[in-house]
Backbone as JSON Lines, residues from 0, in Angstrom:
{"i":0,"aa":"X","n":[114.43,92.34,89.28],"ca":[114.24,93.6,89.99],"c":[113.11,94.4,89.36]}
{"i":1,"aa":"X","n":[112.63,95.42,90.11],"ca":[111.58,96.0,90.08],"c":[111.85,96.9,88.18]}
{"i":2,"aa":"X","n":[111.04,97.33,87.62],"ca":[111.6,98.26,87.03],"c":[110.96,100.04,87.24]}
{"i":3,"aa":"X","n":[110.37,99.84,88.4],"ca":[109.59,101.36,88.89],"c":[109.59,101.19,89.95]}
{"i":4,"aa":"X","n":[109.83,101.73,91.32],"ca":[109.41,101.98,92.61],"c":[107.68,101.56,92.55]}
{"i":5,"aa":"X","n":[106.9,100.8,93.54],"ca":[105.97,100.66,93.69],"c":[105.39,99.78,95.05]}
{"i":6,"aa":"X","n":[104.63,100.45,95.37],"ca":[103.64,100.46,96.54],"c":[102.09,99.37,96.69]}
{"i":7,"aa":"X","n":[102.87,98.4,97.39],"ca":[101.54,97.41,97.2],"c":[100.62,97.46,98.19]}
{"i":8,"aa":"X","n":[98.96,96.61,98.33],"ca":[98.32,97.03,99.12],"c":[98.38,96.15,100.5]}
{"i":9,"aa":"X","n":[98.49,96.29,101.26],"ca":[98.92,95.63,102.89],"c":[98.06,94.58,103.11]}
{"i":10,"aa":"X","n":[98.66,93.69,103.71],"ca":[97.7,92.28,103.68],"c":[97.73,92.19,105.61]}
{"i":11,"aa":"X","n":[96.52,91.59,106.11],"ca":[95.37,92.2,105.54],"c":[94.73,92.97,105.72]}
{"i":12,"aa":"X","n":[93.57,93.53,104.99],"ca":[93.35,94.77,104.94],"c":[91.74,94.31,104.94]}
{"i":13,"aa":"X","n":[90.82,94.64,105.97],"ca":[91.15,95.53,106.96],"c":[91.67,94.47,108.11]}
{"i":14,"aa":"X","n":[92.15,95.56,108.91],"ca":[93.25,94.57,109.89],"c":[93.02,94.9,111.54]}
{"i":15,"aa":"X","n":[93.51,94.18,112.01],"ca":[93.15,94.24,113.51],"c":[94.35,93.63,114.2]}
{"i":16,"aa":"X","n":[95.3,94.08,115.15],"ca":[96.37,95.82,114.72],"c":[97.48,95.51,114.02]}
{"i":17,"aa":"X","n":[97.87,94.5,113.4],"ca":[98.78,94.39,112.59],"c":[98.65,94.18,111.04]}
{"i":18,"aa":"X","n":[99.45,94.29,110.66],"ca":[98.9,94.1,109.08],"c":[100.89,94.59,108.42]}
{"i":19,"aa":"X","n":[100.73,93.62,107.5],"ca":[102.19,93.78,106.56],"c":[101.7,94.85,105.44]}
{"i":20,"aa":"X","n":[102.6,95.73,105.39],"ca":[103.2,96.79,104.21],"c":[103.79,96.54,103.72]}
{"i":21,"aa":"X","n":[104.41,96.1,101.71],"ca":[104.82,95.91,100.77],"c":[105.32,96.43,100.38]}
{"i":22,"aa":"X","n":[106.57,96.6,99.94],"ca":[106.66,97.67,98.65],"c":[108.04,97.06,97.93]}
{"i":23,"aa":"X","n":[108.64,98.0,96.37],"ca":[109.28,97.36,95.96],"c":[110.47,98.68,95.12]}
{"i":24,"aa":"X","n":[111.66,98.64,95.62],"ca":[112.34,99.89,94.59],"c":[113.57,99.35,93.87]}
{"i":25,"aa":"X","n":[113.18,99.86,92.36],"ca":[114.51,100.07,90.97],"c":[115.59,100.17,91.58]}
{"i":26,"aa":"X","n":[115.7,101.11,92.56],"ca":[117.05,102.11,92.73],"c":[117.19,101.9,94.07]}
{"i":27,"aa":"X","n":[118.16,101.68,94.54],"ca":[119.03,102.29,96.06],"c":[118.28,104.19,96.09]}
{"i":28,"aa":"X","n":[118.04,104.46,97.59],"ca":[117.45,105.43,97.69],"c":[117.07,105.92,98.65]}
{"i":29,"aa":"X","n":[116.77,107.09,99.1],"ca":[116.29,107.53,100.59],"c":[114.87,106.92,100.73]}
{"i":30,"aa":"X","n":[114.45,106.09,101.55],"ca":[112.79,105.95,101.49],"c":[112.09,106.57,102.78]}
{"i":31,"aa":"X","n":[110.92,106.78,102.66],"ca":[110.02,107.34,103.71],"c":[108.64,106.7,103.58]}
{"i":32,"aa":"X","n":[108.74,105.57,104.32],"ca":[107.38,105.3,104.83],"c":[106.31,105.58,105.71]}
{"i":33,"aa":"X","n":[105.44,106.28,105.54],"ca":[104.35,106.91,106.72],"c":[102.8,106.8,106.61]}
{"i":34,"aa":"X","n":[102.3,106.61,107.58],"ca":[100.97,106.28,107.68],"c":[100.17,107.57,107.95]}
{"i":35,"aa":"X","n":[99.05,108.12,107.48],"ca":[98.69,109.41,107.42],"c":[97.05,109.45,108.03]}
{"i":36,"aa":"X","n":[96.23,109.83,108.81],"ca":[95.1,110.03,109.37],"c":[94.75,110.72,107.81]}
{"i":37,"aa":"X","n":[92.8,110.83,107.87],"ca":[92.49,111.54,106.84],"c":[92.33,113.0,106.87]}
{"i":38,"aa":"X","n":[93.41,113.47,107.97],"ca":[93.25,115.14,107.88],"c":[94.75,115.38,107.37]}
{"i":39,"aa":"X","n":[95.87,114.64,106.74],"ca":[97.21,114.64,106.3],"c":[97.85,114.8,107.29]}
{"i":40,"aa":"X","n":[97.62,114.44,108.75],"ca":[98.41,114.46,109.7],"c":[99.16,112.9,109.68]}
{"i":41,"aa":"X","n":[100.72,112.98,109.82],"ca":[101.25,112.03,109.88],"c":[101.56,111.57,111.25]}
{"i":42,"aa":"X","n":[100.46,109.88,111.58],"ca":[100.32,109.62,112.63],"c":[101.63,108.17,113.07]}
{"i":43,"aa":"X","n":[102.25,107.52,111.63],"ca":[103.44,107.14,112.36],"c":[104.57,107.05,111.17]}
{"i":44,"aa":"X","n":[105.43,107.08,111.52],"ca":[106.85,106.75,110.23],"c":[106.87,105.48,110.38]}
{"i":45,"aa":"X","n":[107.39,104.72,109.52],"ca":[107.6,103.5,109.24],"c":[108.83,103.57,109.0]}
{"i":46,"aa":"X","n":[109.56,103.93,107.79],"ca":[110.8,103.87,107.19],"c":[111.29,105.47,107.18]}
{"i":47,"aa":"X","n":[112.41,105.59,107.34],"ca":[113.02,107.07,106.8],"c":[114.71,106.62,107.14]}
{"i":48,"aa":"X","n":[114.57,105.75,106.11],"ca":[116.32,105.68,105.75],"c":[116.85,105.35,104.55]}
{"i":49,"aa":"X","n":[117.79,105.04,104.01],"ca":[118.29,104.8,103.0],"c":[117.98,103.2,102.86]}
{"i":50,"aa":"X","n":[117.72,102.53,101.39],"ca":[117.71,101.22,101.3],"c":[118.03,100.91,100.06]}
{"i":51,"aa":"X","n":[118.02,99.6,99.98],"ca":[118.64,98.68,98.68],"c":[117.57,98.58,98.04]}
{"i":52,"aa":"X","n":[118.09,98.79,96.4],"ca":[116.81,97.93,95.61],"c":[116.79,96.82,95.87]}
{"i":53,"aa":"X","n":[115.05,96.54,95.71],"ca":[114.12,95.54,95.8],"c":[113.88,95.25,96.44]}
{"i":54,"aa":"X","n":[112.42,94.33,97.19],"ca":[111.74,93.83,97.45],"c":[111.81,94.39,99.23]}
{"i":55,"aa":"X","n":[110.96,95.09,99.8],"ca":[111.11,94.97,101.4],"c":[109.58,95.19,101.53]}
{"i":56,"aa":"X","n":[109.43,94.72,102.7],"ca":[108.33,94.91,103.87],"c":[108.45,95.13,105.62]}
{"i":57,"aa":"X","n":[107.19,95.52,105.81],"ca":[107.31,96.22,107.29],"c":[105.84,95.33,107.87]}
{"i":58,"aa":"X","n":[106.18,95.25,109.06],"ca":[104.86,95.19,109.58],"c":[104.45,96.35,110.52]}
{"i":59,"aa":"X","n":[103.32,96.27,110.9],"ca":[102.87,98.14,111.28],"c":[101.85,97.22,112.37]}
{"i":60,"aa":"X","n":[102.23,97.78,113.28],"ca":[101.28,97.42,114.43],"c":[100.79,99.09,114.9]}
{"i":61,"aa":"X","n":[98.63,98.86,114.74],"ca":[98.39,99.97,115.16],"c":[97.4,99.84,116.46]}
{"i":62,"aa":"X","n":[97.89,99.03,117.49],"ca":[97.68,98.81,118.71],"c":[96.97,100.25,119.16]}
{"i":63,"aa":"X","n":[97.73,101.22,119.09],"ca":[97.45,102.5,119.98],"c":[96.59,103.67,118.97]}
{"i":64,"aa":"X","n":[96.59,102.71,118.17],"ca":[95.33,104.24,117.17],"c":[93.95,103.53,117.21]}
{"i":65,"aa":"X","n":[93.03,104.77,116.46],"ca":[91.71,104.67,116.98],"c":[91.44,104.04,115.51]}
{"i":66,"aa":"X","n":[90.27,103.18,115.44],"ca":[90.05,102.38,114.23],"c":[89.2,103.3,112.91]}
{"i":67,"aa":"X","n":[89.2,102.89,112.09],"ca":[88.86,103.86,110.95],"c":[90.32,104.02,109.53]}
{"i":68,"aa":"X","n":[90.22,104.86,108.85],"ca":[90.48,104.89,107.5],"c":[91.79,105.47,108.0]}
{"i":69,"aa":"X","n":[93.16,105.08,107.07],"ca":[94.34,105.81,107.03],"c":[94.64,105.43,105.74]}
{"i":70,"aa":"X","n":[96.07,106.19,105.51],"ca":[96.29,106.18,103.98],"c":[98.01,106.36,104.38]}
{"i":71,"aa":"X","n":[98.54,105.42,103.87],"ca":[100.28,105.37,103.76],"c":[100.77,105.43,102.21]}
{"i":72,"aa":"X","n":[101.51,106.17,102.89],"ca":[102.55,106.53,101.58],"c":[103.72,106.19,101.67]}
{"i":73,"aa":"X","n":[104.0,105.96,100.18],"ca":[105.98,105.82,100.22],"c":[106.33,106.87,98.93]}
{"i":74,"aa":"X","n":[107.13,107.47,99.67],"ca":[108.61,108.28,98.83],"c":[109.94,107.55,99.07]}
{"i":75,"aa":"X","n":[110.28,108.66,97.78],"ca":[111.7,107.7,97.38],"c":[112.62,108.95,96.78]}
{"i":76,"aa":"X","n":[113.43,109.51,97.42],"ca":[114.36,110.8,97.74],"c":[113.42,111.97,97.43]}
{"i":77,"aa":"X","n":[112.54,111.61,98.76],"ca":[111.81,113.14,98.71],"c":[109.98,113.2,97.52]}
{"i":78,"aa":"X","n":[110.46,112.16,96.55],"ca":[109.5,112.39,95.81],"c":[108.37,111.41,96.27]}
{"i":79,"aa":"X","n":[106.78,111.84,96.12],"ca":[106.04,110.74,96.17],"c":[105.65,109.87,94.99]}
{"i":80,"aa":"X","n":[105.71,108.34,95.35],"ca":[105.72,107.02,94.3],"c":[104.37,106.76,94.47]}
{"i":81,"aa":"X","n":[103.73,106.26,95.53],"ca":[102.27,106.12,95.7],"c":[101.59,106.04,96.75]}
{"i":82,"aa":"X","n":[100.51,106.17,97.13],"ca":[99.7,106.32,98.44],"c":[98.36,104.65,98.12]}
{"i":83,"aa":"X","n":[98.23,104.71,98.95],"ca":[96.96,103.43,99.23],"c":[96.6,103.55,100.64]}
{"i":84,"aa":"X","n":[95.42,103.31,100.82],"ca":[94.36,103.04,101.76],"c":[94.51,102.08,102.36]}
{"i":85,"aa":"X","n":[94.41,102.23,103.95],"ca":[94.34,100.84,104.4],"c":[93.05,101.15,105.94]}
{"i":86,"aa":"X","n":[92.86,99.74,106.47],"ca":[91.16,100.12,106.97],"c":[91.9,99.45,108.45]}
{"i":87,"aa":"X","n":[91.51,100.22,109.39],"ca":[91.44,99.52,111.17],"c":[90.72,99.56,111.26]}
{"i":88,"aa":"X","n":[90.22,97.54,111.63],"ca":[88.75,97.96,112.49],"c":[89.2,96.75,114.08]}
{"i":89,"aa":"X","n":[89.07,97.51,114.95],"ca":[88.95,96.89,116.22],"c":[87.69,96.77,117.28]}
């Protein structure tokens, strides 16, 4: 098991509209996964529920957004663990 909550970078990157999100948590915990435009507007949720430690992924289909730079984050009861960059190009 993990020994820190942590946020890996999405394969692949840059992607054309799907692409897998990584991540990995210590603890059982509220998580919130969200994908963020570069004005901090949050353009989709991914996760916002409770989960088990270790190991999960998502896939993120961004069919309906416009291509260019976003940045997803994961929290883990409220707090933020880490943010990374990810690239649409269509």
């Amino acid at each position: 098991l993990p020994r820190t909550a942590e946020l890996f970078q999405n394969y692949p990157n840059p992607f054309n509209p799907v692409t897998t999100i990584s991540y990995a948590l210590s603890t059982d915990g509220q998580v919130e996964l969200g994908v963020y435009n570069l004005n901090g507007q949050l353009v989709r949720s991914l996760v916002n529920e409770n989960q088990a430690e270790g190991n999960h992924k998502i896939e993120f289909n961004a069919d309906d957004l416009t291509s260019g730079l976003y940045i997803y984050e994961l929290k883990v009861d409220g707090k933020s663990v880490q943010s990374r960059k990810l690239i649409l190009m269509k």
